[in-house]
C-alpha positions, -999 to +999 in steps of 0.1 A: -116-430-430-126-401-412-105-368-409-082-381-438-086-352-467-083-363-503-057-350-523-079-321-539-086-309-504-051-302-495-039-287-527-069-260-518-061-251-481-100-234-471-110-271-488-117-281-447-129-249-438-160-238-428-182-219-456-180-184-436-145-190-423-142-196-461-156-170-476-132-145-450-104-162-461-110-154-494-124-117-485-088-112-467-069-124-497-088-103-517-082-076-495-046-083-496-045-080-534-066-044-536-035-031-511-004-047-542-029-027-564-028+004-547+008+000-541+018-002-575-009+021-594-011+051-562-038+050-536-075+057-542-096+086-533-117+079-502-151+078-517-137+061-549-148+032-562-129+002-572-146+006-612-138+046-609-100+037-591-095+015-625-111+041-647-088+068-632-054+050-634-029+061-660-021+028-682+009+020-708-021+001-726-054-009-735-042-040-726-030-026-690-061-013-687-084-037-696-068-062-669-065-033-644-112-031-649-108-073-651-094-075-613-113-041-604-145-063-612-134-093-597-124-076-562-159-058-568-178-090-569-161-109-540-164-073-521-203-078-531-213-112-530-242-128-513-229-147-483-246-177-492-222-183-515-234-178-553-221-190-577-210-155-593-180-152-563-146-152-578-120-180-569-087-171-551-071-186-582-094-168-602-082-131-587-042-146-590-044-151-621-061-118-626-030-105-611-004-121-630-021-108-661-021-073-650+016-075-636+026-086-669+008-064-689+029-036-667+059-050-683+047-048-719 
């Protein structure tokens, strides 16, 4: 049938987007999740970098830190990536679970 969407297409809600309406979708969630960062580890420097941001963050532990560079380099390569759509673009899912593991490495 057409216009009926599968049930893999509506547990991803861009799944019937276009690929650039897409790819903002996913910049503006990414977006979203660099301002949580800032909130919660102080703003950046105006000229700073999201790898220098990470680098200058006081962390509990390596652990802390090492998911703080992980979502730095995720955010860096959505930021980055070709608009056709490579395959090296990180997933939505991909940056919340990069999330989760840095919130909960706060807690440790």
């Amino acid at each position: 049938m057409i216009g009926r969407r599968s049930g893999l297409d509506r547990a991803d809600p861009a799944a019937g987007m276009l690929p650039g309406m897409r790819r903002l979708a996913l910049q503006r969630s990414g977006d979203r999740l660099w301002r949580r960062v800032q909130r919660a580890y102080g703003r950046s420097a105006p000229a700073q970098t999201l790898r220098e941001y990470a680098a200058s963050r006081d962390c509990r532990s390596e652990a802390q830190r090492g998911a703080l560079l992980e979502l730095a380099q995720l955010l860096e390569a959505l930021r980055y990536a070709d608009p056709a759509g490579t395959p090296g673009r990180p997933s939505r899912r991909e940056l919340e679970e990069a999330w989760r593991r840095l919130r909960n490495a706060r807690s440790l």
